[in-house]
C-alpha positions as CSV (number, residue, x, y, z in Angstrom):
1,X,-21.7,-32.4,-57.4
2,X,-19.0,-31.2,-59.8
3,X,-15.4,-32.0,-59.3
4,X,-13.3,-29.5,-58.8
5,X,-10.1,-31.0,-58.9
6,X,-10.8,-32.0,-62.6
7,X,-9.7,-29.2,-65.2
8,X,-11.6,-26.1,-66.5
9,X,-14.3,-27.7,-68.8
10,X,-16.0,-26.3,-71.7
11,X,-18.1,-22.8,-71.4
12,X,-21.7,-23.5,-70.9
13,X,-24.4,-21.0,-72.7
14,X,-28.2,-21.2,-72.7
15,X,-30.0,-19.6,-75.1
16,X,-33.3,-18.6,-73.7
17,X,-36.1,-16.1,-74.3
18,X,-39.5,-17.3,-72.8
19,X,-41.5,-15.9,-75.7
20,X,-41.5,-17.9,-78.7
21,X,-41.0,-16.9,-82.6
22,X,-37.2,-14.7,-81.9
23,X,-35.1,-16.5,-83.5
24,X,-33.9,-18.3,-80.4
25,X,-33.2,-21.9,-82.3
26,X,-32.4,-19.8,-85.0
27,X,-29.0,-18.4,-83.2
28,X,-28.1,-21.5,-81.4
29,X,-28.1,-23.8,-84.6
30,X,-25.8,-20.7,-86.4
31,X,-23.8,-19.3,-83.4
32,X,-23.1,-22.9,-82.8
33,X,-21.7,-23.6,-86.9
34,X,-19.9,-20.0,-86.6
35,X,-17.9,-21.3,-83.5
36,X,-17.5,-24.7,-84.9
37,X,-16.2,-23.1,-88.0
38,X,-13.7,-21.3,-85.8
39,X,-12.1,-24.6,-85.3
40,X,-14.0,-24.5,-81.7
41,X,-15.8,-28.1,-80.7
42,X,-18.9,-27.1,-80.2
43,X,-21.8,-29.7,-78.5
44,X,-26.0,-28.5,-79.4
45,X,-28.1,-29.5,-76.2
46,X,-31.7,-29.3,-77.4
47,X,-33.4,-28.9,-74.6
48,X,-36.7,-27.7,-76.7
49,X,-39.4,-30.4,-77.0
50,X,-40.2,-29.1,-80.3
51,X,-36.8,-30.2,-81.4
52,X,-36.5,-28.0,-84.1
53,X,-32.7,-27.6,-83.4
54,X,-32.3,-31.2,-84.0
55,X,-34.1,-30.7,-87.3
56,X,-32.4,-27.9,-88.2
57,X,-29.0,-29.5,-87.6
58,X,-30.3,-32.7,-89.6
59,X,-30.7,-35.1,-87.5
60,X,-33.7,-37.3,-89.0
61,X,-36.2,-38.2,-85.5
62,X,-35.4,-42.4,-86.6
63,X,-31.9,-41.0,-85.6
64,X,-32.8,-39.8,-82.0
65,X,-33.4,-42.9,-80.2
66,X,-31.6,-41.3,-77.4
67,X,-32.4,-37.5,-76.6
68,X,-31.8,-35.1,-73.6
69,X,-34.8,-37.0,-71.9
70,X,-32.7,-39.6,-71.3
71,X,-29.3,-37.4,-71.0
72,X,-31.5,-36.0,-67.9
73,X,-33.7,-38.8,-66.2
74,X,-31.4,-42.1,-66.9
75,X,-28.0,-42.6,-66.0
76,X,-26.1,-43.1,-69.9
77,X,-23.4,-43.4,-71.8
78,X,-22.8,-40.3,-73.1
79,X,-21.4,-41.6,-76.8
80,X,-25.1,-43.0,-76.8
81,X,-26.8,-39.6,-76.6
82,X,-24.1,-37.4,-78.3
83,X,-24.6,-37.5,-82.5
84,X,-21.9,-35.9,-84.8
85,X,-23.7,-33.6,-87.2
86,X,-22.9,-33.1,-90.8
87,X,-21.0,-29.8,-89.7
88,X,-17.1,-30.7,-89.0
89,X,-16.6,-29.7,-85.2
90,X,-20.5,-30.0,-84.0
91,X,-22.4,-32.3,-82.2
92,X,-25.7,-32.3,-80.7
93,X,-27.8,-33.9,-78.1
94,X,-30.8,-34.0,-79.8
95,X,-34.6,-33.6,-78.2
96,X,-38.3,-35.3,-78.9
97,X,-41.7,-34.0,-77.9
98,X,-40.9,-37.0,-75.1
99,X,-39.6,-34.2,-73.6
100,X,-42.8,-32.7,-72.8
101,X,-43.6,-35.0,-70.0
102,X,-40.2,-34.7,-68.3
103,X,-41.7,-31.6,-66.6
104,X,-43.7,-33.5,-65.0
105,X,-41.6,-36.4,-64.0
106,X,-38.6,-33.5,-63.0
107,X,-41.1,-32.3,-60.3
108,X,-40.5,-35.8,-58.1
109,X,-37.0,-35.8,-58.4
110,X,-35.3,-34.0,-55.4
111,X,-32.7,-33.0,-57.5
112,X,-34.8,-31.3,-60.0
113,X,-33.2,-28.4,-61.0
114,X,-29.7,-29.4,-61.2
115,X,-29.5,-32.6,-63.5
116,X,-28.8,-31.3,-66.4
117,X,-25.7,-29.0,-64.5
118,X,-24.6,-32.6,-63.1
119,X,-25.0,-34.2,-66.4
120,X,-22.9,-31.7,-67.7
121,X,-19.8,-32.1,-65.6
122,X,-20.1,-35.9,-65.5
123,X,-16.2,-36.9,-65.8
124,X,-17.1,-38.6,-68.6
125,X,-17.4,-35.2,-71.0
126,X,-13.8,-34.2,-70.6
127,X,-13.2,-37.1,-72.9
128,X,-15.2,-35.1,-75.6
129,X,-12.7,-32.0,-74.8
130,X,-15.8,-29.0,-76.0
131,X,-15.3,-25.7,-75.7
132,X,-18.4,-24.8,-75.8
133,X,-22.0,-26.0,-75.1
134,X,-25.5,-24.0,-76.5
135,X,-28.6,-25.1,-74.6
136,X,-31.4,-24.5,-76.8
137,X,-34.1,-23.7,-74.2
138,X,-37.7,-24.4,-74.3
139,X,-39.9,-20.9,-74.7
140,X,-41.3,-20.8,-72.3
141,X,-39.7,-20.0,-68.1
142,X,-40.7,-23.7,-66.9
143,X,-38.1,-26.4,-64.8
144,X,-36.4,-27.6,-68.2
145,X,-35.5,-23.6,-68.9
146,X,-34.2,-23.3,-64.5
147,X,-32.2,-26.3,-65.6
148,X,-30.3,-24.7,-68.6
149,X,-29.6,-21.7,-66.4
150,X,-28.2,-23.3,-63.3
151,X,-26.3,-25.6,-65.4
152,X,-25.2,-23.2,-67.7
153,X,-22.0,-20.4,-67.0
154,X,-24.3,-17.5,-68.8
155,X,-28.0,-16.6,-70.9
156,X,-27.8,-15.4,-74.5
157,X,-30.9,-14.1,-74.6
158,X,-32.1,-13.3,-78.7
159,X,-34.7,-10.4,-78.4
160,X,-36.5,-9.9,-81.9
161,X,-36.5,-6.2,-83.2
162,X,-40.2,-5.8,-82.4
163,X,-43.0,-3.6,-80.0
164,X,-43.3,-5.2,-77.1
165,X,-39.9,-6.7,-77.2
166,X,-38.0,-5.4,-74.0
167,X,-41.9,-5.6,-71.7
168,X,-40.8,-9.7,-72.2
169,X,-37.5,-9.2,-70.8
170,X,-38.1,-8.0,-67.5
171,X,-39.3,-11.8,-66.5
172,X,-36.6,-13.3,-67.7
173,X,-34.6,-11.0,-66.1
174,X,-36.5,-11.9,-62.8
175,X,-35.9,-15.9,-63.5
176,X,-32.1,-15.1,-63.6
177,X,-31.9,-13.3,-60.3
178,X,-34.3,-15.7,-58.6
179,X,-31.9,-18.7,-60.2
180,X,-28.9,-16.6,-58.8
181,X,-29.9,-17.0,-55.9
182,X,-31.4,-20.4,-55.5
183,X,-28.9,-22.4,-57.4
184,X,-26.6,-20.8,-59.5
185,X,-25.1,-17.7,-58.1
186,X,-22.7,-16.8,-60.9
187,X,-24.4,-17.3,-63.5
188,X,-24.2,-14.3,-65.7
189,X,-25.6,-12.4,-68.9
190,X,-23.7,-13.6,-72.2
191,X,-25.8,-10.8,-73.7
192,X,-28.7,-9.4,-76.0
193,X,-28.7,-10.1,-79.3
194,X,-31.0,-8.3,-82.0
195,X,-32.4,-10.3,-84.4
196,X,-34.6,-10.2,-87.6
197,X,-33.6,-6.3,-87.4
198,X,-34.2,-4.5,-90.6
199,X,-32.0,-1.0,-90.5
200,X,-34.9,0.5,-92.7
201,X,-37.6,-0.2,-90.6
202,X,-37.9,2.9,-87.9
203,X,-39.2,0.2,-85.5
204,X,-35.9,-2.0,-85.4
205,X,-34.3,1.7,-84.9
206,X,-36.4,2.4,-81.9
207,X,-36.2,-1.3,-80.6
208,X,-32.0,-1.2,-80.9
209,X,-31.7,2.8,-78.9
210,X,-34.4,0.9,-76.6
211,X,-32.4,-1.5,-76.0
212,X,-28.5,0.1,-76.0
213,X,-30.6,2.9,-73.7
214,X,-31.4,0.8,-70.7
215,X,-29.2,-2.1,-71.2
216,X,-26.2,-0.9,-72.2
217,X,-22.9,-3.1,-73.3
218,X,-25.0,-6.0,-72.8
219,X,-26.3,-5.4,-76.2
220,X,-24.2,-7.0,-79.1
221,X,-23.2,-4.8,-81.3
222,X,-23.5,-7.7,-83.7
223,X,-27.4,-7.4,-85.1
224,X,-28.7,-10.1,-86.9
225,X,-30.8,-9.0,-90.1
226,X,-34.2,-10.3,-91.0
227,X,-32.9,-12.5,-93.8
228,X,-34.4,-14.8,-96.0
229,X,-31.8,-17.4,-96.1
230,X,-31.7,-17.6,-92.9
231,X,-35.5,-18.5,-92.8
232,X,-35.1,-21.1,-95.7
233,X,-31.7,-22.9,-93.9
234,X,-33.7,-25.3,-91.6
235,X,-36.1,-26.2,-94.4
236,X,-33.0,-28.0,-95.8
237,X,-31.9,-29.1,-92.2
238,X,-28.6,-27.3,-91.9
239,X,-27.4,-23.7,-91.0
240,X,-27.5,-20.6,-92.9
241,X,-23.3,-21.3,-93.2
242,X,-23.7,-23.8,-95.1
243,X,-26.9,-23.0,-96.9
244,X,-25.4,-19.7,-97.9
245,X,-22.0,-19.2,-96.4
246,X,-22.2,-15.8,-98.5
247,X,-25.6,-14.8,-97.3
248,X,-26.4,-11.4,-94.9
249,X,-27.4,-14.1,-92.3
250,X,-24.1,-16.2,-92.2
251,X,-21.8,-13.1,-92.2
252,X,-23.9,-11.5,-89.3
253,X,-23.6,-15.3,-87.3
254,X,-19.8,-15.4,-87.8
255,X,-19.5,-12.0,-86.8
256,X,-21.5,-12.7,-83.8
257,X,-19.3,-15.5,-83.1
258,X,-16.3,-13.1,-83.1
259,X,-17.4,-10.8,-80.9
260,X,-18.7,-13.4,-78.3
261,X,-14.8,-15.1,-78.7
262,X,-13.4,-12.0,-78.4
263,X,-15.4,-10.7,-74.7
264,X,-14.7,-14.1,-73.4
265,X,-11.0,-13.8,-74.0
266,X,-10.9,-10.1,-72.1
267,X,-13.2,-11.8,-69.5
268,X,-10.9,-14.5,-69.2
269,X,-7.9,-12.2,-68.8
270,X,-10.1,-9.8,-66.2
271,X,-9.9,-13.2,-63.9
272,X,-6.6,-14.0,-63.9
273,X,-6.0,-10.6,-63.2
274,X,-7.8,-10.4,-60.2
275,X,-6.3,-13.6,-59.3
């Protein structure tokens, strides 16, 4: 149970689209660098058993001796599990295929779906003083990806500029309504980001009106392009900022970065108006 005497901790995001291949890691590893380059402290939760974010952030696997396995089924320090990346201002908790089995083990635990939201808010994070946390989910809608959302303040949901795209959406859409309901009733949608669009492909045209035409200003208008530097960066275990600060794909991160900043400043302001 969170306290909630203790003051307003750092916005929680997961990044989740159950079908693989969209760039999901992709966007965490560089949304994450973006915000860090911002000057915001910015803490990586790989919750992916594939672990790619941990890769792609360069942290070598004789470096993860403790993971989000632990950070979700043992009671630990959190300087143990927390690792400083080579990027000035970002830190991850990294992830193992170990993480596999904690499906599994997450089905006897009573508290099931809300250990990674309590692990979260542990007094012990304030210390750390984030503003913001990325969960890199899992593709796939199983109990690690119902933890990210009910400990998470929003879904950042990447949708690649492809047929088929928005079909996939509709059950994850149904996941965060069911979670609303269940365990997490604000949670809300960060919003859609395009990515691997390519403005001269007619397919990424249709795919964007698609998407602007039934889902309105949840849609970025930050699109990321289908860049090859942003394909190579994880190869060389860091993100497209610092593989190619210059690059198509770090300018379109950074301006995603913005533009996320700047709607959580007016939704900030909406609140204490109301208040």
């Amino acid at each position: 149970m969170s306290d909630l005497s203790r003051p307003q901790g750092p916005k929680i995001i997961a990044v989740a689209n159950q079908k693989g291949g969209v760039g999901k890691t992709t966007t965490t590893i560089n949304l994450a660098a973006a915000l860090a380059e911002k000057k915001k402290k910015v803490l990586v939760i790989d919750l992916d058993p594939q672990g790619n974010a941990s890769t792609g952030l360069g942290i070598d696997l004789e470096d993860r001796e403790f993971t989000t396995y632990e950070l979700l089924l043992e009671d630990l320090d959190l300087n143990d599990v927390i690792l400083k990346t080579s990027t000035e201002n970002l830190f991850i908790v990294p992830a193992t295929v170990d993480l596999s089995s904690a499906d599994l083990e997450l089905l006897s635990n009573e508290k099931r779906s809300f250990l990674l939201h309590d692990a979260l808010r542990q007094t012990q994070m304030d210390s750390f003083e984030f503003d913001y946390i990325l969960i890199d989910c899992p593709p796939s809608l199983n109990l690690l990806t119902v933890n990210a959302m009910i400990g998470a303040h929003s879904v950042l949901v990447p949708l690649q500029s492809e047929f088929f795209a928005l079909e996939g959406l509709s059950q994850l859409m149904l996941t965060i309504r069911e979670v609303r309901q269940t365990g997490n009733k604000d949670l809300r949608i960060e919003g859609i980001v395009l990515t691997m669009y390519d403005r001269r492909n007619n397919l990424s045209q249709q795919v964007e009106q698609d998407a602007r035409d039934n889902l309105g200003e949840l849609v970025f208008k930050t699109m990321i392009p289908r860049n090859v530097r942003v394909s190579e960066a994880p190869s060389f275990a860091m993100p497209v900022l610092a593989y190619d600060s210059l690059s198509k794909g770090a300018k379109a991160y950074r301006d995603l970065a913005t533009e996320l900043l700047s709607n959580n400043e007016v939704s900030v302001k909406e609140v204490q108006n109301v208040q």
